[in-house]
Structure formats: C-alpha cells, structure tokens
C-alpha positions as CSV (number, residue, x, y, z in Angstrom):
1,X,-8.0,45.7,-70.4
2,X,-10.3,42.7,-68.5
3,X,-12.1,42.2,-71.8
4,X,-12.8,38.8,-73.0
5,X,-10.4,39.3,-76.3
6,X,-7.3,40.2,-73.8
7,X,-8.1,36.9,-71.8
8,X,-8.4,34.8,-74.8
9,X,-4.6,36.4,-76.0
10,X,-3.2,35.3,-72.5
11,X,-4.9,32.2,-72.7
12,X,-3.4,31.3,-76.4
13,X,0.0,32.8,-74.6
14,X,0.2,30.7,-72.1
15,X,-0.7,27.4,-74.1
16,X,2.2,28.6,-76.9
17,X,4.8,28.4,-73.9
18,X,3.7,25.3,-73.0
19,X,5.3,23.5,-76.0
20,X,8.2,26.2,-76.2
21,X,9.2,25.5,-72.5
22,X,8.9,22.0,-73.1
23,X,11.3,22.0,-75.8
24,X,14.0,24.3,-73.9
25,X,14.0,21.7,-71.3
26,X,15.1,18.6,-73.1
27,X,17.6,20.6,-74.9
28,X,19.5,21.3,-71.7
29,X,22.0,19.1,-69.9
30,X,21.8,18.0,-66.3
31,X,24.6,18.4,-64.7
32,X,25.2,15.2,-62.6
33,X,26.6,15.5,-58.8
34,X,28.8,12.7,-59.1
35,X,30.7,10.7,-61.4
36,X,30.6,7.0,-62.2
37,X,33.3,4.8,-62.7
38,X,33.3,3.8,-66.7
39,X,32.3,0.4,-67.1
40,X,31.6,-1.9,-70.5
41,X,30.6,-5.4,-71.4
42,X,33.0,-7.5,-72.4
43,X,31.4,-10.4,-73.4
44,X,27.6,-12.1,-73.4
45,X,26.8,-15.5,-74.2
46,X,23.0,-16.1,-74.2
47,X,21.9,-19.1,-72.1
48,X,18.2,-19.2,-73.5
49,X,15.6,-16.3,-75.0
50,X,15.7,-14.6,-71.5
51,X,18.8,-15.7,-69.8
52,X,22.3,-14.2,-70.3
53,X,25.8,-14.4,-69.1
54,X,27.8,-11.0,-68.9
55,X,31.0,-10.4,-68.3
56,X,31.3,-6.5,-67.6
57,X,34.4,-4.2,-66.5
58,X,33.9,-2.2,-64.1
59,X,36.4,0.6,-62.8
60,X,39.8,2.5,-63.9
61,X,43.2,1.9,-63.7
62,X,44.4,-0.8,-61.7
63,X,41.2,-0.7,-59.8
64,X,39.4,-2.7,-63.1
65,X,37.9,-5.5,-62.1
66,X,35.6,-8.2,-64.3
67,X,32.1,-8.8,-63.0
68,X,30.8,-12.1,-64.6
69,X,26.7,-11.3,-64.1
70,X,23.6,-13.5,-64.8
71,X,21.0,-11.3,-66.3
72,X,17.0,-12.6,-66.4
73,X,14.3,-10.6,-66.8
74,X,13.5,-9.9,-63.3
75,X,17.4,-10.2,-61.5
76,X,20.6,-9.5,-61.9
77,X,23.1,-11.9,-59.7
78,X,26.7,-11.3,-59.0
79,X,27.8,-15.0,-60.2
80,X,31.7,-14.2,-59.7
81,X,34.1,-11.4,-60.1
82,X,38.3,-11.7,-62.2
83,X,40.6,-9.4,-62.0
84,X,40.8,-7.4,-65.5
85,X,42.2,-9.0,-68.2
86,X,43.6,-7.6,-71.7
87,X,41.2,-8.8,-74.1
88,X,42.2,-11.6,-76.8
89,X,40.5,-11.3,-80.3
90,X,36.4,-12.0,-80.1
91,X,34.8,-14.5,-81.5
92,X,32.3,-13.8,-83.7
93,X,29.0,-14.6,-82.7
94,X,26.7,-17.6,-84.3
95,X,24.2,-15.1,-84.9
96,X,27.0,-12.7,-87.0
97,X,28.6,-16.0,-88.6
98,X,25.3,-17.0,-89.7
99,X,24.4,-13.5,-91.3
100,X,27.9,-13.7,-93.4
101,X,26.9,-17.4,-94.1
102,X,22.7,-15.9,-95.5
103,X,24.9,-13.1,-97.5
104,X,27.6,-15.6,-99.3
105,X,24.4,-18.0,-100.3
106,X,22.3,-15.2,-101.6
107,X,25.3,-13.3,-103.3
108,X,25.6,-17.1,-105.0
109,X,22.3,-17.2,-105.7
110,X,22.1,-14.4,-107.2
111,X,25.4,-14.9,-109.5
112,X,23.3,-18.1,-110.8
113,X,20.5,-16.1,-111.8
C-alpha cells in the first residue's frame, strides 16, 4: 500500500483536517485560571481626535472604586481615583444631540418636499 495513489489520499487527508481542526478550535472556550474583577466606563469626554478622559469602575461591592484615566494613543495614566458613586442621569453626547438635531431637519425637509 506505498503506492503513489495511497500517498496522494493521505496527503489530501491531511490538508482536509487542516481546515476542520482549525475550525474545532475557535469553536471551543478557554477556560481562564482566574477571574477579573468586572469593571465598566462610566463616562468619556474627548479632549482632542486622540486624547480622552475616562472615568471607569473598577471592582465589586463596596470595594468599587472610580478610576478617572487619560487615554492617548501610546499611554494610559492613572490621573486620580473617587470612591464609587451612584450614577445621575447622562448627558447626551454633542455628537448624539447633533444626530437628533440632522434627523428633525431632514424629517422637515422632507415634509416640505
């Protein structure tokens, strides 16, 4: 069974697993050793095209803390840390206000047509 023909058939074999391993193995989970502590952004307010302010909450329970973060494209610096604080309602930002303010004048526009 050293033929050519059965060389070829293990050859094809082994390039169909190839794809079919592939695919197993982004379909599984990894399991992670440890877990992190839950953390979300609050708030951002954008300084300039690369620079932002963060405010992120970081922890669980009455170990939440606020971390207020400046974010550039090549640091991130601890500016100060607050301790957590129930969140008041958001403002909404210029960029959102300004969207609702493009959709009323086109929904006029469009009335007048």
């Amino acid at each position: 069974m050293d033929t050519p023909v059965a060389s070829l058939l293990w050859f094809v074999l082994v390039l169909a697993l190839i794809p079919a391993a592939l695919w197993v193995l982004k379909r599984m989970t990894v399991v992670k050793g440890t877990q992190s502590a839950p953390s979300r952004v609050v708030g951002m307010l954008p300084l300039s095209s690369s620079q932002r302010l963060l405010t992120v909450e970081v922890g669980q329970g009455d170990d939440k803390i606020w971390l207020v973060l400046g974010v550039t494209p090549s640091s991130i610096q601890l500016l100060h840390t607050l301790p957590a604080q129930e969140v008041g309602p958001v403002s909404t930002p210029a960029s959102a206000s300004f969207a609702q303010a493009l959709q009323r004048w086109r929904s006029g526009a469009e009335d007048k047509a």
